[in-house]
DSSP file (Angstrom, degrees, kcal/mol; ACC not computed):
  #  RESIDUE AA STRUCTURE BP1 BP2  ACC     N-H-->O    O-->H-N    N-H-->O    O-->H-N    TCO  KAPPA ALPHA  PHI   PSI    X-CA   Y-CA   Z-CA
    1    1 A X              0   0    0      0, 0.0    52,-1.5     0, 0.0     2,-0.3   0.000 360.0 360.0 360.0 167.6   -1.3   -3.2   -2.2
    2    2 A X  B >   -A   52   0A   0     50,-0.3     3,-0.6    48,-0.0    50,-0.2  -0.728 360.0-105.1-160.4 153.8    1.2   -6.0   -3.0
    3    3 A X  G >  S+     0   0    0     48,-0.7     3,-1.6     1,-0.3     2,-0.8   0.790 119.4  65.1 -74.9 -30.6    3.5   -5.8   -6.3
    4    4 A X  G 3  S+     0   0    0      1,-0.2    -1,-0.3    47,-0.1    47,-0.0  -0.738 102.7  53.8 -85.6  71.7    1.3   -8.5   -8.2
    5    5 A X  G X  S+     0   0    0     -2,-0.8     3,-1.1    -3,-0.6    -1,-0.2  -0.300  78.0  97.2 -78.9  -0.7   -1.3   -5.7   -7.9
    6    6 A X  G X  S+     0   0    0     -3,-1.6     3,-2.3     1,-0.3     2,-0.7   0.889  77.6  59.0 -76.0 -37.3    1.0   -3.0   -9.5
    7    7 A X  G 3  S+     0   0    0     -4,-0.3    -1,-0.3     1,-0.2    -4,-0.0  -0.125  90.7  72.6-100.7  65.7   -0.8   -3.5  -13.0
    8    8 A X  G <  S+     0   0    0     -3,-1.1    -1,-0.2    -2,-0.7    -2,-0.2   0.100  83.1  92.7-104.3 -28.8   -4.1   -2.5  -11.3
    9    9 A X  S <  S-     0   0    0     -3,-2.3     2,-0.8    -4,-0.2     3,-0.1   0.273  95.5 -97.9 -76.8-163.0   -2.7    0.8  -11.3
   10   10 A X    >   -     0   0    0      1,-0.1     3,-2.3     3,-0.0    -1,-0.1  -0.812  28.4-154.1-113.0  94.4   -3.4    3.5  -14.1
   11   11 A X  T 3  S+     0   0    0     -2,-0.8    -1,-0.1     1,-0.4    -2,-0.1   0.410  86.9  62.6 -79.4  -2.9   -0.3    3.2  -16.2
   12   12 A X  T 3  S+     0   0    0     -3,-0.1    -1,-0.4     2,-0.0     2,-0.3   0.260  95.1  59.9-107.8  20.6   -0.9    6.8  -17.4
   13   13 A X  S <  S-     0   0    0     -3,-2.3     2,-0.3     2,-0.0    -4,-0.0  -0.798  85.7-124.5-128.2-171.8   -0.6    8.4  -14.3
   14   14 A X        -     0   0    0     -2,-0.3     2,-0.3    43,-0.2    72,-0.1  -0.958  29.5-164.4-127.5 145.2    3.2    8.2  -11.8
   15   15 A X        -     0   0    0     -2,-0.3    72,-3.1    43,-0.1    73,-0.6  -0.933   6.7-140.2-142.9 134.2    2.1    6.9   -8.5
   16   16 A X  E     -BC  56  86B   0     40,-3.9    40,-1.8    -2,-0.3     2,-0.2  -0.644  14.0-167.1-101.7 158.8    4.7    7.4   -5.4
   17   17 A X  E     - C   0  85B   0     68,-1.9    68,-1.5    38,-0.2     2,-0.8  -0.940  33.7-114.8-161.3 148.2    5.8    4.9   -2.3
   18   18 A X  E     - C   0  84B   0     36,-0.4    23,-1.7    -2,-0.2    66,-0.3  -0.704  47.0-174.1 -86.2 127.6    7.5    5.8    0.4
   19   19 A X  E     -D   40   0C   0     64,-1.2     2,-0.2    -2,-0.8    21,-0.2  -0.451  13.7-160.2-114.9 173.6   11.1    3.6    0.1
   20   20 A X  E     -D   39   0C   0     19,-1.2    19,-1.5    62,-0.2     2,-0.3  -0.841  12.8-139.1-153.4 153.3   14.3    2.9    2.2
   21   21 A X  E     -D   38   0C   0     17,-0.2    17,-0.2    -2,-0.2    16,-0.1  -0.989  31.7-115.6-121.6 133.5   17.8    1.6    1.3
   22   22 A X        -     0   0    0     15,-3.5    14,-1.3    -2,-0.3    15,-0.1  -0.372  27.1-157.9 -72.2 146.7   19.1   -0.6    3.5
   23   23 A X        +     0   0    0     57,-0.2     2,-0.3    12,-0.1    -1,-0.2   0.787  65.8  24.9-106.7   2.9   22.3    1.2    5.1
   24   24 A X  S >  S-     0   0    0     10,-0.2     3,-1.7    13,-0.1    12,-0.2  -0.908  83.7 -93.5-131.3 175.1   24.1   -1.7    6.2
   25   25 A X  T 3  S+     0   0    0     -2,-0.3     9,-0.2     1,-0.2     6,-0.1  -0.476 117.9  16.8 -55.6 161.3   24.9   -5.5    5.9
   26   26 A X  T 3  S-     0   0    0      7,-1.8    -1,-0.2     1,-0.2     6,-0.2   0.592  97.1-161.3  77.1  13.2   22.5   -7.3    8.4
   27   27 A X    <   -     0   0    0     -3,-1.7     5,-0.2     6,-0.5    -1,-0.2   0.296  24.1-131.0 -23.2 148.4   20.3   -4.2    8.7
   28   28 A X  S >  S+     0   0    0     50,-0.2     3,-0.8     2,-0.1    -1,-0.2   0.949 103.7  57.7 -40.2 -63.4   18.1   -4.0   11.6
   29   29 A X  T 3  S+     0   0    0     49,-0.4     2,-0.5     1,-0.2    -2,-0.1   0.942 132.6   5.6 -24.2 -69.6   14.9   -3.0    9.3
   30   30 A X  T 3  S-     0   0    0      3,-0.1     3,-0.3    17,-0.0    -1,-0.2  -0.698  90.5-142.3-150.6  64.3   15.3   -6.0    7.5
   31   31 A X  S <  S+     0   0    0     -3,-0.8    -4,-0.1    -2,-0.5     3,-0.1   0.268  78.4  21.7 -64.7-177.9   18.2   -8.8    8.7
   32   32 A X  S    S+     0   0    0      1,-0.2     2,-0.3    -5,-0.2    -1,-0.2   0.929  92.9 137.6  36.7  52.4   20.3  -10.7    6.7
   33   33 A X        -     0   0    0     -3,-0.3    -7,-1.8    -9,-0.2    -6,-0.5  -0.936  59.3-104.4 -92.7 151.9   19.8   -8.5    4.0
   34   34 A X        -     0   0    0     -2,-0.3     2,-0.7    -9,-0.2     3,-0.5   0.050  40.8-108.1 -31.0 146.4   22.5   -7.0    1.4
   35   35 A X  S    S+     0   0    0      1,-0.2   -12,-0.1   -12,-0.1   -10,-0.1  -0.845 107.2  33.7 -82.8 127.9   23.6   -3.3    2.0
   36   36 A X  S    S+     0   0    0    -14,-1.3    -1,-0.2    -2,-0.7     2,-0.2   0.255  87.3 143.5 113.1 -12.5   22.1   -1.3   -0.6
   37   37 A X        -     0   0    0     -3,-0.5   -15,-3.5   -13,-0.2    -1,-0.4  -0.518  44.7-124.7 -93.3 157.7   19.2   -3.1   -0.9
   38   38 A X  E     +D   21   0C   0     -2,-0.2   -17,-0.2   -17,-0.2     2,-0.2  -0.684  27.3 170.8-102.1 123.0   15.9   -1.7   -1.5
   39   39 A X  E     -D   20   0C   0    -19,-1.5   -19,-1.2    -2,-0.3     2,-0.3  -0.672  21.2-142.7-117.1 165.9   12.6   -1.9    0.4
   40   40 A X  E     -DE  19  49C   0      9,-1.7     9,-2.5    -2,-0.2     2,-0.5  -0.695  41.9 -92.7 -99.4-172.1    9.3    0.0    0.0
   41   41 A X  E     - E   0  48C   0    -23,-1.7   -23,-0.2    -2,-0.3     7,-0.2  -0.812  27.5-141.9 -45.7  44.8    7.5    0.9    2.9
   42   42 A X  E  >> - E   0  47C   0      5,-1.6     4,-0.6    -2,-0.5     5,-0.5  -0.156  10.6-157.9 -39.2 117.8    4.5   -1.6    4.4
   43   43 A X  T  45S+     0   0    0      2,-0.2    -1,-0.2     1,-0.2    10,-0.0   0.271  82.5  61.9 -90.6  36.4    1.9    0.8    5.6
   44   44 A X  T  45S+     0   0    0      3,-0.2    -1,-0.2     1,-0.0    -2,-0.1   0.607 127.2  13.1 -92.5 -39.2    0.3   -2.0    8.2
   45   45 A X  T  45S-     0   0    0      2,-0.2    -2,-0.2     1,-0.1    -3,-0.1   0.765  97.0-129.0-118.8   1.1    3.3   -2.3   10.0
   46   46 A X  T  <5 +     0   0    0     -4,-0.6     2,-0.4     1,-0.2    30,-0.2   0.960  68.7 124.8  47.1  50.7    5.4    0.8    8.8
   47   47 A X  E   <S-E   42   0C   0     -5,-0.5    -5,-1.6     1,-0.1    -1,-0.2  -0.965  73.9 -81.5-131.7-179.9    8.4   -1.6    8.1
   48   48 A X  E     +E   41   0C   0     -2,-0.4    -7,-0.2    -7,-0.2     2,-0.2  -0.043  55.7 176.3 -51.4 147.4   10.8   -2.4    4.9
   49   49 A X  E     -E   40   0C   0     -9,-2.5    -9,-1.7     1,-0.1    -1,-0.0  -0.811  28.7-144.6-170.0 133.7    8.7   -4.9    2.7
   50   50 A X  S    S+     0   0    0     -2,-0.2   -47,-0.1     1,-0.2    -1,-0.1   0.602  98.2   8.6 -71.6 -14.0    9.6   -6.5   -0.8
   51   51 A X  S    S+     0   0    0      1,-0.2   -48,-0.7   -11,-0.1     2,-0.4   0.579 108.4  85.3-158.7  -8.6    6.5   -6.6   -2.2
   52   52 A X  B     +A    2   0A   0    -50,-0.2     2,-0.3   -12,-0.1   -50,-0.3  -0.884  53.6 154.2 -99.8 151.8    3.8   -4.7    0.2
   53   53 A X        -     0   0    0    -52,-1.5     2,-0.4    -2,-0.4   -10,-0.1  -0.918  43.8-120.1-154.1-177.6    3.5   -0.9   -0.4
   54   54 A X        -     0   0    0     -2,-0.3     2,-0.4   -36,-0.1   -36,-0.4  -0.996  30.0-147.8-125.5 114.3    1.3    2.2   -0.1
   55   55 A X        -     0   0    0     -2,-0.4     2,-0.3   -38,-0.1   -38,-0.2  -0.955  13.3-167.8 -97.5 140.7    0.6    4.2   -3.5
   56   56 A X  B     -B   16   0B   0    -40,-1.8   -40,-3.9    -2,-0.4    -2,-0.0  -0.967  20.6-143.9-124.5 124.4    0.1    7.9   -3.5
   57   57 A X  S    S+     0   0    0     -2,-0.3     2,-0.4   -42,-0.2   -43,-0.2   0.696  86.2  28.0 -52.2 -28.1   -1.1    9.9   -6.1
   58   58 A X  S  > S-     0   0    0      1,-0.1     4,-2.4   -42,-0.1    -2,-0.1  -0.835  74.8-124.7-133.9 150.1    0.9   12.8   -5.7
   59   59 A X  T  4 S+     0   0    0     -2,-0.4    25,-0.2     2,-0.2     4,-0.1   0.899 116.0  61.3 -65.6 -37.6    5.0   13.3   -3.9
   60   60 A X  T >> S+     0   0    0      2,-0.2     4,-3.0     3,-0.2     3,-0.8   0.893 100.0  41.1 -45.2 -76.0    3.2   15.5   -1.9
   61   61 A X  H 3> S+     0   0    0      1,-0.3     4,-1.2     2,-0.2    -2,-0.2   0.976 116.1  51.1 -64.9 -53.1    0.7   13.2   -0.2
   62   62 A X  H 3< S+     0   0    0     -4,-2.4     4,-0.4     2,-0.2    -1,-0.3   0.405 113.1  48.0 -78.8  29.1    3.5   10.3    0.3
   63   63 A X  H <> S+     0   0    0     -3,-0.8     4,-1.7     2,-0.1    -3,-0.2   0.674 110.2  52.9 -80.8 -77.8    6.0   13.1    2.0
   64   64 A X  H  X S+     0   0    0     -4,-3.0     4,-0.9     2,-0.2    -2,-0.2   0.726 110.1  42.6   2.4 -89.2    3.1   14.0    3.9
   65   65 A X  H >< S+     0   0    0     -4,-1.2     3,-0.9     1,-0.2     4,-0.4   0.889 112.9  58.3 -47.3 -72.0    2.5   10.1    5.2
   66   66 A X  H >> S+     0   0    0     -4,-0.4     3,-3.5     1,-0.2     4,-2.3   0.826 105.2  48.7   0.2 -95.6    6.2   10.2    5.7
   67   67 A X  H 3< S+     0   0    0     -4,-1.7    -1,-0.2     1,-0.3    -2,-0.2   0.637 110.7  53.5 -14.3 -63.0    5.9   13.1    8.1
   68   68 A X  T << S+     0   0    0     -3,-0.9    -1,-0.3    -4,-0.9    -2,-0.2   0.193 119.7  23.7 -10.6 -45.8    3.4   11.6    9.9
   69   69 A X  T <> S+     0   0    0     -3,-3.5     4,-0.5    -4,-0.4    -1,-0.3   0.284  78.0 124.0-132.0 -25.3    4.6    8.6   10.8
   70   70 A X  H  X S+     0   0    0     -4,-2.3     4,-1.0    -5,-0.3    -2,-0.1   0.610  75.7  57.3 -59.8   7.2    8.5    9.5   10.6
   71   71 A X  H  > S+     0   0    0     -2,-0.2     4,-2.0     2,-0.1     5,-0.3   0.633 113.4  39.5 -97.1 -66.5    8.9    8.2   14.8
   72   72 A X  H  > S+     0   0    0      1,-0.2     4,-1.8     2,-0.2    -2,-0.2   0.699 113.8  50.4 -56.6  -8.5    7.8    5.4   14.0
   73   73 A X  H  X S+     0   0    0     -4,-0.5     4,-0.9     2,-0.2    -1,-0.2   0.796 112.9  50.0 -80.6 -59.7    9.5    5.1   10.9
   74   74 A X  H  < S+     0   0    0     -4,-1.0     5,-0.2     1,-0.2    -2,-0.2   0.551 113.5  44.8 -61.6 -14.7   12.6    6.0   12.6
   75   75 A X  H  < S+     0   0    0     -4,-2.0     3,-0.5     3,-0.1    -2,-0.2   0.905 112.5  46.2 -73.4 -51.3   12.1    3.7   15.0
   76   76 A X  H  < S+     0   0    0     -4,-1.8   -28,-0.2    -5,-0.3     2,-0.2   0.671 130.0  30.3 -46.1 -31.7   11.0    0.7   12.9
   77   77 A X  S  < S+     0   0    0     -4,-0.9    -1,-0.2   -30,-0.1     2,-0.2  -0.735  76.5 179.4-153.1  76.3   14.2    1.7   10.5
   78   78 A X  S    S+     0   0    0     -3,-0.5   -49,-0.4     1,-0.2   -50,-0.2  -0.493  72.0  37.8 -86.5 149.7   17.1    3.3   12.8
   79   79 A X  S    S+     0   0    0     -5,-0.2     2,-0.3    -2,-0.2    -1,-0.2   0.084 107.0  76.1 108.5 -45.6   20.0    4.1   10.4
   80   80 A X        -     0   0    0     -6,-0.1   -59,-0.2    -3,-0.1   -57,-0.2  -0.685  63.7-132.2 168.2 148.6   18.0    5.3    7.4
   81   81 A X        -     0   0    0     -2,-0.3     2,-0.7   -61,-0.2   -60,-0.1   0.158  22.1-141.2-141.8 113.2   16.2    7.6    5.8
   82   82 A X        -     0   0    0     -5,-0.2     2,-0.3   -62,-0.1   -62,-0.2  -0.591  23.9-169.7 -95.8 126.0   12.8    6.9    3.9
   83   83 A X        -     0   0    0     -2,-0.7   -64,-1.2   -64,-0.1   -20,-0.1  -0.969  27.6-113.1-109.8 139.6   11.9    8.6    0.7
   84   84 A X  E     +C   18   0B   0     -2,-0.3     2,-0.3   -66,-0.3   -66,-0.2  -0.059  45.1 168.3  10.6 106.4    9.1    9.3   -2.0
   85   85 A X  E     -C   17   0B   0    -68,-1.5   -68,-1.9   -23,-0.1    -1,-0.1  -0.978  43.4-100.5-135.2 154.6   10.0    7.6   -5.0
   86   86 A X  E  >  -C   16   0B   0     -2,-0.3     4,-1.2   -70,-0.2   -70,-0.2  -0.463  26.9-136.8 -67.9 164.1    8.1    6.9   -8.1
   87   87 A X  H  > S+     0   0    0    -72,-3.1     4,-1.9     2,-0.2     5,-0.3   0.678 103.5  55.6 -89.5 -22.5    6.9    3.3   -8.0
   88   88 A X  H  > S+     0   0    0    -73,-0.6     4,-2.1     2,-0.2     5,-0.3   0.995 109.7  42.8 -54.0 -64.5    7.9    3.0  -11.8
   89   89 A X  H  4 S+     0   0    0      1,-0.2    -2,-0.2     2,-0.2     6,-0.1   0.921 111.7  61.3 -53.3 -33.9   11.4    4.0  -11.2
   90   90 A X  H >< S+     0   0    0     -4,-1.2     3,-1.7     1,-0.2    -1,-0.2   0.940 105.0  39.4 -31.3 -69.4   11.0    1.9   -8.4
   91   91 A X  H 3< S+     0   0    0     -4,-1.9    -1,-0.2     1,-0.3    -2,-0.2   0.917 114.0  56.8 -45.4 -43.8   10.3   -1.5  -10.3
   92   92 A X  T 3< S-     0   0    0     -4,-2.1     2,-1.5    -5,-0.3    -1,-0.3   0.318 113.7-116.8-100.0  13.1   12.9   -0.7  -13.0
   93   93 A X  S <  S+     0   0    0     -3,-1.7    -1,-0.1    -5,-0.3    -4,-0.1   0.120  83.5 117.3  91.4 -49.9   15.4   -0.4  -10.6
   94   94 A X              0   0    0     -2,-1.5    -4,-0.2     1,-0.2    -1,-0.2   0.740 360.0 360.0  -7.6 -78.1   16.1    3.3  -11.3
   95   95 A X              0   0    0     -6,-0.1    -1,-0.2    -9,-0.1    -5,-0.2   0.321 360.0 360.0 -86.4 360.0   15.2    5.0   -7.6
């Protein structure tokens, strides 16, 4: 799913994605980027991505996928530490 798919979703229900902050300048994940800046989770390639994500119904299931994956995760994104966030607070900046 891609963020110009996000009002596809069911605006009455909170839908999770698994996120990152980047934890330095120039991360690895994601170079030349800002420290602090904020990726979701691509699940094709399991790296930071501005605008592809994985929604999950439940915190549950995307902790779960997290688990799952979290070598490659950690590999993909040495430094730091991906979490389950709503994808509303997401958008709005919030999470």
């Amino acid at each position: 799913m891609h963020l110009r798919d996000v009002d596809t979703l069911d605006a009455t229900r909170t839908y999770w994605v698994p996120a990152v902050v980047a934890p330095v300048r120039d991360w690895g994940g994601m170079p030349t980027c800002r420290k602090g800046a904020r990726f979701m989770v691509d699940r094709r390639t399991l790296q930071p991505s501005r605008d592809a994500f994985e929604a999950f119904d439940s915190k549950a299931s995307c902790l779960q996928w997290i688990m799952r994956h979290r070598a490659e995760l950690n590999r993909n994104m040495s430094g730091a530490q991906v979490h389950a966030v709503a994808l509303d607070e997401w958008i709005l900046g919030l999470a």
